[in-house]
FINU-389496 format. One record per residue (C-alpha): x, y, z. Coordinates in steps of 0.5 Angstrom, whole numbers, plus 500, padded with zeros to 3 digits. Each point is the difference from the previous one (the first is absolute). Layout:
XYZ/...
# end
This chain:
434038197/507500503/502506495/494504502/501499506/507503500/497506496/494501506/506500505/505505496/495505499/498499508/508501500/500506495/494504503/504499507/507503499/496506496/496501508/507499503/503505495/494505501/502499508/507502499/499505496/495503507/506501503/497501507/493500499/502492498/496499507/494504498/500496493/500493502/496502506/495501495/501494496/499496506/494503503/496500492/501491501/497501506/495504500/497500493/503492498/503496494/498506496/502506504/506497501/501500492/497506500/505503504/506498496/498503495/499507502/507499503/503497494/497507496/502505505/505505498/506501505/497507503/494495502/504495503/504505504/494505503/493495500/499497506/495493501/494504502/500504494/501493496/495497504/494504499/502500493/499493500/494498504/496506497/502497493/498493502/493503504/497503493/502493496/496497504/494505501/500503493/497494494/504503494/506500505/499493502/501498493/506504498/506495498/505499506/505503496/497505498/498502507/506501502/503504495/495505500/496500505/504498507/507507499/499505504/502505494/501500493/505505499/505504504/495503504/501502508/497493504/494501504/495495502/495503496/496491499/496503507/496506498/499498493/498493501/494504505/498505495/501495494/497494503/493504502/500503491/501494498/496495504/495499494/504499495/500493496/507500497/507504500/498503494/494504503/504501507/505504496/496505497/496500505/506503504/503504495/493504499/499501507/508500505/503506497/493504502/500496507/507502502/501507496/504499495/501502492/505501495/504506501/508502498/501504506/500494505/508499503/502493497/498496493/501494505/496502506/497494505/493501502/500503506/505506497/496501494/493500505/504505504/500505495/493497496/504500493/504496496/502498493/499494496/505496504/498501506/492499498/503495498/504496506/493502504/496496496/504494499/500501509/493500500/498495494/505495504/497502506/494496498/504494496/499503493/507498498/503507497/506503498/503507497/501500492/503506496/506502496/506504501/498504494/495500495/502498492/498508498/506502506/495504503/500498508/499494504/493497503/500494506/492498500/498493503/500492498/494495503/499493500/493497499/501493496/505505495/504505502/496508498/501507500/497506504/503507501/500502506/495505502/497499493/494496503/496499492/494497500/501496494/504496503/508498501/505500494/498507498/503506502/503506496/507497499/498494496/502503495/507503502/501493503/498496494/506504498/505497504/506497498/502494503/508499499/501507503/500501507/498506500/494499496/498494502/494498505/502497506/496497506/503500507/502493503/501498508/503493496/507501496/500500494/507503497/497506498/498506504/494507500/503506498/499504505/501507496/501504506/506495502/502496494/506497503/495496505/501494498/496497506/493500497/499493496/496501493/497495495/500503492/492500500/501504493/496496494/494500504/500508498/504500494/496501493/503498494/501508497/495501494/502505494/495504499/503504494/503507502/496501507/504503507/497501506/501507504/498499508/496506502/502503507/497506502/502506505/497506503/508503500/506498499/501496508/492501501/495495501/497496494/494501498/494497496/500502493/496499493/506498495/498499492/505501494/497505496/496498495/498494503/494498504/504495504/500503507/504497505/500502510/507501503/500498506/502503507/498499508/503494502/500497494/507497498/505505497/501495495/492499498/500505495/495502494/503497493/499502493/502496494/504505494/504499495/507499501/505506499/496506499/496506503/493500504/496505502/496497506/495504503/499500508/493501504/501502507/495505504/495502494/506501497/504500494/507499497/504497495/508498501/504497494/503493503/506496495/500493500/505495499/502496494/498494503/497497507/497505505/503507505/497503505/497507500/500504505/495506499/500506504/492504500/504507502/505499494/496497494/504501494/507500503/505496497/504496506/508500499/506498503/498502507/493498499/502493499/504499506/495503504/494496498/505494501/502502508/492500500/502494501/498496506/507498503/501493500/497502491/505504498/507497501/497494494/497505497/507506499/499504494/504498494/505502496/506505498/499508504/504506500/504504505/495504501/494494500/504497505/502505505/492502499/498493501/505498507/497507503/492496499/503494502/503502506/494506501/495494500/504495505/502505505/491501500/499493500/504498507/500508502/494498506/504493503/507504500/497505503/496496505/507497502/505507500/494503505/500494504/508501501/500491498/504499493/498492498/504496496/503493499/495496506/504505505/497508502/504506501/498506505/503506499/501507503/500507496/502507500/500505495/505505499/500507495/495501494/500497493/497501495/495494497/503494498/507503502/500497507/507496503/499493504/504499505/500493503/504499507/501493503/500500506/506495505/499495505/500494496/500493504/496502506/494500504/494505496/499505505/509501499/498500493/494505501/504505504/506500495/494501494/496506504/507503501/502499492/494505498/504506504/508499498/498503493/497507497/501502492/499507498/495497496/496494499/496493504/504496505/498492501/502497506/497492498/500495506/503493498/495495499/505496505/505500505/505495497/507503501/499502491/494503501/501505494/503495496/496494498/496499494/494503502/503506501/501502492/492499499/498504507/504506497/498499493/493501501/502505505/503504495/494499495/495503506/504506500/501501493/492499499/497503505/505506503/504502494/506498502/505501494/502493498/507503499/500503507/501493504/505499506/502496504/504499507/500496506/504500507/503494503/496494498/496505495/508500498/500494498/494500496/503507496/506494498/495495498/494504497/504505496/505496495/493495499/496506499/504506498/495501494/495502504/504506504/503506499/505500506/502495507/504501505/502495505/500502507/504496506/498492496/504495497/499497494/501492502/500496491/498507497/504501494/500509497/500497493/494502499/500508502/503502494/494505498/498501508/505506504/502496507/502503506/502497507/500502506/504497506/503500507/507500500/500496507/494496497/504493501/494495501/500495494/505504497/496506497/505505501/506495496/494498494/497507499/508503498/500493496/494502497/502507498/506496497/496497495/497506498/505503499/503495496/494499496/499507499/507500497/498494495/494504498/500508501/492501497/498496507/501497506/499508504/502499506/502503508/503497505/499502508/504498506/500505506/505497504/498503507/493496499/498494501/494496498/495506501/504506497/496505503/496503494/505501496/498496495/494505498/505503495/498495495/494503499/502507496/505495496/494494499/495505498/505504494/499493497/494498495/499492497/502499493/494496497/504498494/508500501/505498495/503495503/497494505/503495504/496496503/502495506/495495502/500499508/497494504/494504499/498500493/497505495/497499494/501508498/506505500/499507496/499497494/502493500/495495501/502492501/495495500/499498508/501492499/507502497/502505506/505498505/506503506/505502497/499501493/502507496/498503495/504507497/497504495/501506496/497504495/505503495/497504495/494496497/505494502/498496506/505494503/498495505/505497504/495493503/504494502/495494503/494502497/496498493/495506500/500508502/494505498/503507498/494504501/502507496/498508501/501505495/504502506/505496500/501500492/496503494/495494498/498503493/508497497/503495499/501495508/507496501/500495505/507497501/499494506/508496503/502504494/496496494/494505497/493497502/496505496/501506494/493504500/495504500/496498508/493502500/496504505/494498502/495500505/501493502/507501502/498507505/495494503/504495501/504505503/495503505/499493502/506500503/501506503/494506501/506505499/500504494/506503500/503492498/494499496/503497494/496501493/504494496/502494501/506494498/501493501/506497500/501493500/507498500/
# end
């Protein structure tokens, strides 16, 4: 009895320093967590209070920060109210209950109080059903129609709450999804999300919905089937499934920890959603059935058209088969089983009309086929292949990248498809944010001013990012120093940015913020007003000096030229500037901080770099004499100087130094973010088919590689601290130029090979 009872207390003590822990990791929001733990004992009992804890103990830290004691405890109360009122509720297991029917969410989706509004419409749909079973197919045949919303891939986001999916009436599998475990727990059906990050067949992903009734069962989501539960169009992909492997495993969403998590395809680095592997209960033994594949059927109007229902039969087979389109899940498609590792000729029926096309299978598992009814007949290629691939739903494409070795001429092809289809994928948002004058990234937002100066032709437009000066003042100084930015500079040609610092903190333009806000600035001018990403400058006076000194030796891949006006550098270090032309301007008489003493110093610097290393470190210092900290306009002879000047996408020569704020990025060296630290240089340089890597204090470092920088058809040498590391041919490959464009949307940088070094 003893011993048990000292187990019953440490559990007791385990539970509440998982609570306490939860508390700290809320920060400021603590008062209005334990405020919610306090009122759940009082209001709702033993039970409540149990109930509480758990919810607190699975949130992820965003919640813990942001959700407020209201939220927390309509959540809580109308979970308990339909226990209590609904029969099958009342019958769930307590565990259970608070799994899968108290959270607020399932997966990352925005917060909202959704238990009100769907209690009231699902309350009165299932007021006559007897179990949770019925309640749940009751509500999938009926809530979508209610509250107007389908299947459609022109929704904003895979992981849309159910306000944001309601605002625009569609959404994909997951966002069905994430409406119908709200509505089933709405109610007290226990439901959580099920779903794969990627089918065996590699071809997408889907999220569909678990419920429990006595046993845990499976629905899609806006797939009401009268026949019952457990039936769906994926089963037989599911039963597939590949329990071992994450990315082809079946997972199910859990509150409780459970030491593994949901692969959120959209955000495969959030670890924040815990799952359970629910694979076995899907998975078949595979059975041989001689030589025979299958050939997943999707059928289009046009290459980027609408699919379409059409009639597909082999010819000289009777088997007719439907292919599938509307709302209907991209992945439902028309199958027919062939032998393996030949030619078919399949007749397609569309509009009393027919046309044949020749299809190839493989030699063993499945593919996927895409027929076009304008192009019957036409062999796809290379091209067609990366196409059909981008088709893709976003949060699909990265687990399903093309695979394989390509040619220059393939991989010049596929980065400009690729670069083509992301810059069409985010055109309407960054749009939306550079007509708002508001450039958000970081938690933090960046208004900004613009003028624009000369003609361009397209995609041959300068950028030009002016900081303003102000710094540690109130926001109406900041504001007048920013209004009075946009005035002081006029090239001959090209797009001046005036941004407004998201503080008033005397660094303004220098904390860690600023690299993200200016990086997606970047990218909204390149994507949307033909800026040429080698035609970017940078410049700022007084505290926007400061920020020239800081922000161009950390991003000097980024712009073709800076000029330092009237700042001070504070820890900067110029090692970094070895690809970037530098200019400084400064008063003579500008003796406050020392700017005048340290700018000379600066020029020293350069200069003795510049005598170290004649290929880089290009460089003009200016210091008018008569002038103090405002030099009268004379500073706008940087223009002419900067504008001769265009980025080097792909220099022979690196140095890399790591500020405080680090990059896990810089031309083409890629280091892993954990490993990146103040301080820490890495040199690097191409000598013919060579490259010598010079890395001191770090065990990894990506080469990402261009026919640019050295011929990818020979031999590669790659020496690191003077040992050789790699002696061969590098392959290009369309992973590589995605891998790529997920760092930066840039495709002057954009690499089309890849090589991992570990050492």
């Amino acid at each position: 009895m003893n011993k048990l009872l000292a187990i019953f207390f440490l559990l007791g003590a385990l539970a509440k320093a998982s609570v306490e822990d939860q508390l700290k990791l809320a920060g400021e929001n603590a008062s209005e967590i334990s405020g919610f733990l306090e009122a759940a004992g009082k209001k709702h009992g033993q039970f409540g209070a149990k109930a509480a804890r758990f919810l607190v103990k699975g949130m992820p830290p965003r919640d813990l920060q942001s959700l407020k004691r209201d939220f927390l405890m309509e959540n809580l109360s109308l979970a308990l109210k339909a226990r209590k009122q609904f029969t099958w509720a009342k019958a769930v297991p307590k565990e259970i209950f608070l799994n899968d029917v108290l959270p607020y969410a399932s997966l990352d989706e925005t917060r909202e109080s959704w238990r009100p509004e769907f209690y009231e419409q699902c309350s009165k749909l299932v007021k006559d059903c007897k179990t949770a079973t019925e309640a749940a197919q009751t509500i999938n045949k009926e809530f979508f129609n209610i509250i107007k919303v389908h299947y459609n891939t022109g929704r904003k986001a895979p992981n849309q709450s159910p306000a944001e999916s309601r605002a625009l009436g569609m959404a994909t599998c997951t966002g069905l999804s994430i409406i119908l475990v709200d509505a089933c727990r709405s109610v007290g059906v226990p439901a959580r999300i099920a779903g794969t990050a990627l089918w065996s067949n590699k071809r997408g992903n889907h999220t569909w919905i678990e419920l429990y009734d006595g046993g845990w069962f499976f629905t899609g989501a806006d797939e009401y089937n009268k026949k019952g539960l457990n039936r769906a169009w994926f089963t037989g992909d599911a039963s597939k499934a590949i329990a071992s492997d994450w990315k082809h495993a079946i997972w199910a969403s859990s509150w409780r920890k459970s030491g593994s998590h949901f692969p959120m395809v959209w955000a495969l680095k959030n670890k924040s959603v815990a799952a359970v592997n629910v694979t076995d209960r899907y998975a078949k033994p595979v059975e041989k059935k001689g030589s025979d594949v299958v050939l997943n059927l999707r059928v289009w109007d046009r290459r980027g058209g609408k699919r379409i229902v059409a009639k597909i039969s082999l010819v000289g087979n009777a088997e007719t088969v439907t292919s599938k389109a509307g709302t209907s899940d991209l992945n439902d498609m028309a199958t027919l089983k062939v032998s393996a590792d030949s030619s078919h000729k399949i007749e397609v029926a569309f509009g009393g009309v027919k046309r044949t096309a020749m299809v190839r299978s493989p030699g063993k598992g499945e593919t996927t086929v895409e027929v076009y009814w304008d192009q019957l007949g036409v062999v796809a290629g290379f091209k067609e292949g990366v196409m059909d691939w981008l088709k893709l739903l976003p949060e699909e494409r990265h687990l399903s990248v093309p695979e394989g070795a390509i040619t220059k001429g393939e991989a010049e092809e596929a980065s400009g498809l690729i670069f083509g289809k992301l810059q069409e994928d985010s055109l309407q948002e960054r749009k939306a944010e550079l007509n708002a004058k508001v450039i958000k990234a970081a938690g933090k937002e960046m208004k900004f001013l613009e003028k624009v100066f000369g003609e361009a032709k397209e995609g041959e437009r300068s950028l030009w990012i002016s900081m303003h000066g102000g710094g540690g003042a109130p926001a109406r100084v900041n504001d007048q120093q920013w209004q009075n930015q946009i005035r002081l500079y006029a090239p001959a040609e090209g797009i001046v940015v005036a941004p407004r610092a998201p503080t008033n903190t005397w660094n303004l333009w220098h904390q860690g913020h600023i690299d993200d806000l200016f990086q997606r600035l970047i990218e909204n001018m390149v994507v949307v007003r033909g800026v040429n990403p080698n035609m970017i400058y940078l410049m700022g006076y007084s505290a926007g000096g400061d920020g020239v000194y800081q922000l161009a030796p950390r991003m000097a891949d980024r712009f073709a030229a800076a000029s330092m006006m009237a700042g001070h550098p504070n820890d900067a270090n110029p090692l970094g500037l070895r690809n970037l032309p530098f200019m400084i301007f400064m008063g003579g008489k500008d003796a406050a901080y020392k700017r005048n003493q340290v700018a000379a110093e600066w020029g020293e610097k350069l200069e003795k770099l510049r005598a170290g290393d004649s290929g880089g470190y290009l460089h003009k210092v200016t210091i008018y004499k008569e002038f103090g900290h405002w030099m009268n306009g004379k500073d706008r002879e940087a223009l002419p100087w900067m504008a001769k000047n265009t980025r080097n996408p792909w220099p022979q020569t690196v140095v890399w130094r790591q500020s405080n704020r680090t990059h896990d990025r810089f031309y083409w060296l890629s280091v892993p973010k954990d490993q990146a630290k103040g301080g820490q240089v890495i040199e690097a340089r191409v000598i013919g088919q060579k490259i010598e890597v010079k890395a001191e204090g770090i065990q990894q470092v990506t080469l990402r590689l261009s026919d640019e920088l050295l011929s990818l058809d020979e031999e590669v040498i790659v020496i690191v601290n003077g040992a050789e590391k790699f002696r061969g041919k590098v392959t290009r490959s369309v992973e590589a130029i995605w891998s790529s464009y997920q760092e930066r949307l840039d495709p002057a940088v954009a690499a089309v090979a890849q090589l991992n070094l570990r050492f």
